[in-house]
Structure formats: C-alpha cells, structure tokens
C-alpha positions in Angstrom: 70.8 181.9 106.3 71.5 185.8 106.0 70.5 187.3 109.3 71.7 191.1 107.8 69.5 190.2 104.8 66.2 189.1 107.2 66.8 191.9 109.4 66.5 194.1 105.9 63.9 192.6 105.1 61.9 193.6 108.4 62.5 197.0 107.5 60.6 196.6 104.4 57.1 196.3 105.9 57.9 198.9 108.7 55.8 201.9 106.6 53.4 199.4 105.5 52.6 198.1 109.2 52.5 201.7 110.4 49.6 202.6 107.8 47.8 199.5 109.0 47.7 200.3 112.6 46.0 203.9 111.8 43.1 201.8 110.5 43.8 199.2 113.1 43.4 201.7 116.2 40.2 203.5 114.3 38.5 200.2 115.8 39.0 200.7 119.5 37.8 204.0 120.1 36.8 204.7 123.7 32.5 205.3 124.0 31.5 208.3 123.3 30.4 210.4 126.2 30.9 208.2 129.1 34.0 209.2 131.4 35.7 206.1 132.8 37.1 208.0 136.0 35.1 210.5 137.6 36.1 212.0 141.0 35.4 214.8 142.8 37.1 216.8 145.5 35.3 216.6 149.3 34.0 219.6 150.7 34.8 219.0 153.9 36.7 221.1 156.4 40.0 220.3 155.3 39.5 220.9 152.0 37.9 224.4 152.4 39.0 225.4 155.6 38.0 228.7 157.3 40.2 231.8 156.5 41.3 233.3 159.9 39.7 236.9 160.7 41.1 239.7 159.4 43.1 238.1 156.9 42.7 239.8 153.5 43.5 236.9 151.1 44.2 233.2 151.8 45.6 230.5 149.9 44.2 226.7 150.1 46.0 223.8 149.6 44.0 220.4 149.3 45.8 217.2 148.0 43.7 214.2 146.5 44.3 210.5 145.5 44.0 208.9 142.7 44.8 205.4 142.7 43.7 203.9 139.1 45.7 203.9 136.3 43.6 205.4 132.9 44.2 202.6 130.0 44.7 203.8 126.8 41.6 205.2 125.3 40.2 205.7 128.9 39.2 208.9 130.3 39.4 210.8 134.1 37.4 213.6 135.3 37.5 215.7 138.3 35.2 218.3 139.4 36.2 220.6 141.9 34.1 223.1 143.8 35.1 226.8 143.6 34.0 228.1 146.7 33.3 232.1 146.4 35.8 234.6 147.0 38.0 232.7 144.7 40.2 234.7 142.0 42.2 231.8 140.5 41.9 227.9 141.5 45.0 225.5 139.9 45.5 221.5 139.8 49.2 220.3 139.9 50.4 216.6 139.8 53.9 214.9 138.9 53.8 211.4 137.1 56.8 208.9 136.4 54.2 207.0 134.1 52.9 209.0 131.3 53.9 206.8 129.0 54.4 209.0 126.1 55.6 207.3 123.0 58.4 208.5 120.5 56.9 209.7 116.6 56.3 207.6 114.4 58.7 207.9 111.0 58.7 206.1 108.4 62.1 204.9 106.7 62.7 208.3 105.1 62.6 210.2 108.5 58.8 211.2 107.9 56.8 211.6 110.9 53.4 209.4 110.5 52.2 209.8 114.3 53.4 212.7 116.3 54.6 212.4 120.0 51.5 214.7 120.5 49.1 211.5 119.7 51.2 209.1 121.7 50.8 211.2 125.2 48.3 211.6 127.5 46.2 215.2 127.1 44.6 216.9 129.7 42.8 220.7 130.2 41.2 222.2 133.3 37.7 223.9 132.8 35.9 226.3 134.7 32.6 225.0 132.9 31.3 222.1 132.1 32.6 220.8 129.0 30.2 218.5 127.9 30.9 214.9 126.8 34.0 213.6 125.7 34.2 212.9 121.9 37.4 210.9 120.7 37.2 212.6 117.2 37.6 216.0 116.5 35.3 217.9 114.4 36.2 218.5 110.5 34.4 220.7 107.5 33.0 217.4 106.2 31.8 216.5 110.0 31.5 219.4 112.8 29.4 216.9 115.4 31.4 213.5 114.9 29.4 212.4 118.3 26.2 214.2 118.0 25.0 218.3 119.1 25.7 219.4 122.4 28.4 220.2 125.0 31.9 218.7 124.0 35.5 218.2 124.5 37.5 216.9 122.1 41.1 215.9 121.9 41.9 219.5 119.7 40.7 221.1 123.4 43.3 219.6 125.6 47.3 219.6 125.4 50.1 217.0 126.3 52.1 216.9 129.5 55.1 215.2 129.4 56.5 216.3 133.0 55.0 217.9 135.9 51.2 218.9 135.4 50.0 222.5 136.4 46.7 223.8 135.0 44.7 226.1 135.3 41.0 225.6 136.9 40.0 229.3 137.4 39.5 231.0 135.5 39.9 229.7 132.1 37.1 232.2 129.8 37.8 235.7 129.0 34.8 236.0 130.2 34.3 234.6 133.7 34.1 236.7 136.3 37.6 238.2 138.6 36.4 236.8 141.8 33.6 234.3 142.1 30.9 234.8 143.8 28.4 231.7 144.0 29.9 228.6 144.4 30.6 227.1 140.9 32.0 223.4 139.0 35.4 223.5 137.5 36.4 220.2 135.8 40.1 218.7 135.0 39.3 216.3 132.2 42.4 213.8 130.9 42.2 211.1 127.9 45.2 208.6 127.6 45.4 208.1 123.8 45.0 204.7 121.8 49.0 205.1 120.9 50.7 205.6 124.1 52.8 203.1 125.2 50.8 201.6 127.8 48.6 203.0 131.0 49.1 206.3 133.0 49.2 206.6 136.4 50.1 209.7 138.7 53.2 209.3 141.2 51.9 211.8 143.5 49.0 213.4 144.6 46.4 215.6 142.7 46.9 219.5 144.2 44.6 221.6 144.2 45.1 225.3 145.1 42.7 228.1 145.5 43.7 232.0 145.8 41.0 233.8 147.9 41.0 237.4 147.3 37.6 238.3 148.9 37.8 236.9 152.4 34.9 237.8 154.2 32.6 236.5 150.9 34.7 233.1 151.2 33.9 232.7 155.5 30.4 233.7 154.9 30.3 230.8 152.9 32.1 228.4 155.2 30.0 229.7 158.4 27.0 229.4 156.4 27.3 225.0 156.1 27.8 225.3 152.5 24.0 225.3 151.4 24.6 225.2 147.9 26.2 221.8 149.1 25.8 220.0 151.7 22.5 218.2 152.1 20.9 214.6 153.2 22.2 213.0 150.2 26.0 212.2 149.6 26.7 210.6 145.8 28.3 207.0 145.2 30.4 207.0 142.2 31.3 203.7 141.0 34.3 202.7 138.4 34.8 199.6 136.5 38.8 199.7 135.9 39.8 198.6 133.2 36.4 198.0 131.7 36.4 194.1 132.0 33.0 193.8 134.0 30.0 195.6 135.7 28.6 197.1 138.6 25.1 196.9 140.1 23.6 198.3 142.7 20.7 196.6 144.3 18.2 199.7 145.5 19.4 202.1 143.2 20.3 202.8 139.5 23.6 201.8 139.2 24.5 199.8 136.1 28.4 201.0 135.1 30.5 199.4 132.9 30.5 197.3 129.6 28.2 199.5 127.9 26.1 200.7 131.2 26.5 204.4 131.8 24.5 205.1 134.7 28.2 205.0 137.7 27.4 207.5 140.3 23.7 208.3 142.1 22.8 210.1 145.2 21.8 208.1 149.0 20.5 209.9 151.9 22.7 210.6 154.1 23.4 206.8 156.1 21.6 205.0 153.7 23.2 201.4 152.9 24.1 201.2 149.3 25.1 197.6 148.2 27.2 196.9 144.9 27.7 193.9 143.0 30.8 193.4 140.1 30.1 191.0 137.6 33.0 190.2 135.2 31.8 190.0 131.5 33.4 187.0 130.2 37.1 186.4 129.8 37.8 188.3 132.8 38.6 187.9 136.7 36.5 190.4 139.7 40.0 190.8 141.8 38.5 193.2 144.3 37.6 196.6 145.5 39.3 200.0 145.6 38.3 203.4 146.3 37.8 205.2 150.1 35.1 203.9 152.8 34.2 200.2 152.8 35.6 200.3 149.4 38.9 200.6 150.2 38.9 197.8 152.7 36.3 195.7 150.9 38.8 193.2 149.3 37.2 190.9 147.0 33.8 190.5 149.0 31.3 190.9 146.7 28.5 191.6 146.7 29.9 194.6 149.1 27.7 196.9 151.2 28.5 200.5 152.4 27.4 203.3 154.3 26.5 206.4 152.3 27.8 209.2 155.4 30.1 211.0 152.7 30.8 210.9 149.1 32.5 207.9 148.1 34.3 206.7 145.9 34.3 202.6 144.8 36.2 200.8 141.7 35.7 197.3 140.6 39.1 195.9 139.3 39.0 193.4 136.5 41.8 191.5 134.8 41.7 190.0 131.6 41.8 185.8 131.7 45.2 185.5 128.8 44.7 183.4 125.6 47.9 182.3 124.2 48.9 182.7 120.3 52.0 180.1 119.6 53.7 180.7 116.3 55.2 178.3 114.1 57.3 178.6 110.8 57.8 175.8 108.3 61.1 177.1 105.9 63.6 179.3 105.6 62.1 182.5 107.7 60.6 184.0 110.7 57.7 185.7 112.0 57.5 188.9 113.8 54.7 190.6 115.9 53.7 194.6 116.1 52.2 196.7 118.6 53.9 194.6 121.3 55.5 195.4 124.6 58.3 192.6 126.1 56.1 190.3 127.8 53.9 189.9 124.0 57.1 189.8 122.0 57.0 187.2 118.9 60.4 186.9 117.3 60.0 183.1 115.6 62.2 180.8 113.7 65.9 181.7 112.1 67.6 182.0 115.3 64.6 183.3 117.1 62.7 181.7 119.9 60.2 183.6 120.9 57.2 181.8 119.7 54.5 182.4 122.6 52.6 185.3 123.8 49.7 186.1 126.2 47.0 188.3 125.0 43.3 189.2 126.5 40.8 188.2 125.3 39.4 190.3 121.9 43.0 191.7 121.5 44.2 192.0 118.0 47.5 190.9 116.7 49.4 191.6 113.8 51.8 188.8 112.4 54.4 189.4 109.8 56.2 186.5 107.8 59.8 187.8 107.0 61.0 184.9 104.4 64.8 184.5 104.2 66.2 185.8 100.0 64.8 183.3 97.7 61.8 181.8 99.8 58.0 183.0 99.7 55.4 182.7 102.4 53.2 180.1 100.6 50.4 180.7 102.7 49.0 181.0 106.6 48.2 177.7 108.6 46.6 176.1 111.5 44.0 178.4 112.9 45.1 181.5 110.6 44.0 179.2 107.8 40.9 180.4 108.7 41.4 184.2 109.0 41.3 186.4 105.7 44.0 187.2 103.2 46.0 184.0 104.6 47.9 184.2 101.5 49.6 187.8 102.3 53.0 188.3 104.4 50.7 189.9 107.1 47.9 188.5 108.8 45.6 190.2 111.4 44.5 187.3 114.2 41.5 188.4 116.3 42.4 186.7 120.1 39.2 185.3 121.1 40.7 181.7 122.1 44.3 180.3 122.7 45.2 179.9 118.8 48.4 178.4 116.9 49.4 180.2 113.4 51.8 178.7 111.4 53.9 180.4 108.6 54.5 177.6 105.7 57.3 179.4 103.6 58.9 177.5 100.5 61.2 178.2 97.0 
C-alpha cells in the first residue's frame, strides 16, 4: 500500500470532478420568480416616528429581525416604505455566516468558479425589480425566465463583511426628495456554491435622511393613508422548502411549488395556517412575530391579523444513510461534502457512513491503489448508470449501500 501514491491519485480526478459539479448544480436551480423570504418593514410609530417641530432635517433609525437562515439557492426580499420628505434611505447588517467559499482552481492554478459565485449577492432598489431569475441573460437568450420585470444575479454584488446599501435613491433618475410615499426593495440570493446557509448576526438597519420636514410630519399626522387601512397582510415562509402552508379561509398555498405566501385580513380577522411536510421531512414548529413566534409546533395554528405578520413553517429533512464499501486494494472518496457527510473509505480510511436528505445527490469516486482497476460498482450502485466508471453519481432517495469491487 502507497498512501503518497493514493493520495496522487485523488488529485487526478480533482479538474474532472469540478467540471462535473457545474453540470451537477445546473439541476438545482431555485424557481423562478418566487422569493423564499419576503419581509417588510412595520410602519408603525417607531419605525417612522414624528420629526420634532422646527427641526429642518431628521435622521431615522429602525432596526429589524430576521431570524431564518437563506439556504443555498434561496432568496430574501424586503420592502421598505419611503415615507416622503426622504433624500436618501440605506440598509446595513453585519453577518459572521456568509459563508463565502474559496475559487475554484484547477491543478494548474486556473480559476473554474470565482469567489464571486461562491458568496451571497445582494442590491437595494428603489423600484420594484421584478422576479428573481437565476440565470442571466445572453445574446443567444435575453429572457432566460420569460418578458417582464427582472433581477438577475449580473444586478446584484457580493458582501463578504459588513453590508451597507443603498435603498434611495438608486436611478439617475429618481427624484432628490420624495414626495409620495414609495417601495424600495433589498433583494439577496445565497448561490448554489457557497459553503452552506447564510444567516445575519445582527439586525437589519434601516436609516432614512429627511431633508423636507414639514412634507415628512404632514405625512405622519395625516395616519399614513397611503397605508394604513382595515387590512394588515400575513406573509407566510416555508424554511427550508421541505413542506407547505395552507390557510383555511384564504388563499394561502406556499411552498413546494405553491406561490401564493402572503394575503391581506381585515384588520382582527382570525387567520388559521396549517404546515404540511411533503415527504421525507419533519413540521418542527413555528417562527416569525405574533402567535407565530410563540406557536411552537401546534399546528394547525390560528392568529389574529391586528398588524402585519410575519409566520415561517420550519422543516427538516428525515436523513437516508449511504454506507460505502470497498472490495481490493483502494478507497472511495465523496465531493461536495462538509464534515458531518465526509466519506473517506478503505486503505487506512474509515469513514464509510454519511447522512444525506432525502433527493440529495452524491458523487463517489473509486481511487484504486497502482496496479488495481475499479472493476465495477455494486450493491445498490449496480443499479445506477455508468457503474463501470471511477465515478458514480447516486441519487439519495432511500438509505443505500455502494460498494467499490476493485481487482488486478
């Protein structure tokens, strides 16, 4: 046995693997359209407080929680309201979880996948931008999802450190100072390559600069027609997408292909959700604000619409276990792993188990010693394509056991 000869040998199908998993991540692209997080800020009285007479500008500083973490290829939205009087809004978060991956090279220092595509991206817009669309146009195809508003990944940028964008104004042409109340949106998309899911570490900041203060109280004395009314919006969140979420009055079907995750209740009105885990996963309970954040796992879970809310339906995945075996003079290696999926099997190595979800896709690699062959796949990668080839992809729909029969 010649561990400085296997260990070569790994090397050998590191450019190859790479150039797999390009074709292998062009599979799990997140739905088109659909945002997977959508918040938006309160307007409430400590949000948009009123500016004290005969101030001649005021600064606002609102703070907001977000609690889920965006998977990769999941996206967030926030929409905040720019109240008039406004000259320039910003959002400003710090995260110790962005979980931006390293570039990709292959073994003559040539960079396959950038940093830039392992890193969450994000952009504030005073607009709407439309739908989210994973791929971005080309000459060949200028609507890869279809006509209309869009935002694609070439629109927003990677933060690596401490986020500060811009919400207002973001157009050459929008106006110096607002003067009816208007959207802006801060839209983020955790890409398919980072190393695992993103979560902010602090609060979401929001800061507004009002330069025309009397236009900005008038608004605030006013009620904030444009506003408040009798009807305050549930928006619902399956996280990660493992399930669905019902509402028993209303049209509420989010999740697992259902798009329809936030409607408006009059104001009072008793909104009732269900969460129903698609299978291979676990309902573990309730977040958001409201009942929601107290709900636990009760379910089906009722709540009273007397201000925007918030709910999220957590789902885990049940695990399937792949064990690995090798017959000869070798081992087998897994990609695309973090620790607690690591395969390292046979030689010296004992890592032979790993827990997947259900649907996950794994990439084995036989690494015979000098002199040996992988004769073939076997057990239940007998039954998989290409079982003859050092590499085998093994679609985790059920615990499985593949074995690597190597020989002279």
């Amino acid at each position: 046995m010649n561990y400085l000869s296997t260990t070569g040998k790994l090397s050998q199908f590191t450019q190859l693997i790479w150039v797999m998993s390009l074709a292998f991540f062009s599979f799990s692209m997140p739905a088109q359209g659909v945002w997977d997080l959508k918040y938006t800020l309160p307007v409430n009285a400590q949000n948009y407080p009123r500016a004290p007479d005969g101030k001649e500008k005021f600064s606002i500083n609102a703070a907001y929680e977000v609690m889920q973490a965006v998977w990769q290829r999941q996206t967030l939205r926030f929409k905040v309201l720019i109240p008039p009087g406004t000259s320039k809004a910003q959002i400003s978060a710090q995260s110790l979880a962005w979980q931006c991956a390293p570039d990709i090279s292959d073994g003559r220092g040539n960079i396959i996948v950038p940093q830039s595509e392992r890193c969450p991206i994000m952009s504030g817009f005073d607009h709407d931008p439309g739908a989210f669309c994973p791929n971005n146009p080309t000459n060949a195809n200028p609507t890869p999802c279809g006509e209309g508003a869009k935002v694609y990944p070439k629109d927003l940028h990677t933060v690596t450190a401490r986020l500060l964008d811009i919400l207002y104004p973001t157009k050459p042409d929008s106006p110096d100072v607002v003067t009816q109340p208007r959207y802006a949106y801060f839209v983020l998309y955790q890409q398919p390559q980072a190393l695992d899911k993103f979560a902010f570490t602090s609060n979401l900041g929001i800061s507004f600069g009002i330069s025309d203060v009397g236009l900005y109280n008038q608004w605030v004395d006013s009620g904030q027609p444009e506003v408040f009314g009798n009807t305050r919006t549930l928006t619902v969140t399956p996280t990660p997408t493992g399930g669905t979420v019902n509402s028993s009055k209303r049209g509420i079907n989010c999740g697992n292909g259902g798009a329809a995750c936030s409607e408006d209740y009059t104001t009072g009105e008793l909104a009732t959700l269900t969460a129903t885990p698609k299978p291979g996963f676990n309902f573990d309970g309730w977040r958001g604000n409201g009942e929601c954040e107290k709900g636990g796992t009760t379910n089906p879970l009722s709540i009273t619409m007397d201000a925007a809310k918030n709910c999220s339906a957590t789902f885990s995945a049940i695990p399937v276990v792949l064990t690995v075996k090798v017959q000869g003079e070798g081992a087998v290696i897994n990609y695309f792993h973090n620790d607690k999926k690591r395969i390292l099997c046979g030689l010296v190595f004992t890592n032979c188990t790993a827990n997947y979800a259900q649907g996950d896709n794994v990439i084995l690699v036989a690494v015979p010693n000098p002199g040996f062959t992988l004769e073939r796949w076997g057990d239940d990668c007998e039954q998989e394509p290409d079982k003859t080839m050092s590499y085998i992809f093994v679609v985790m729909d059920r615990n499985k056991t593949c074995s690597a029969i190597i020989s002279q």
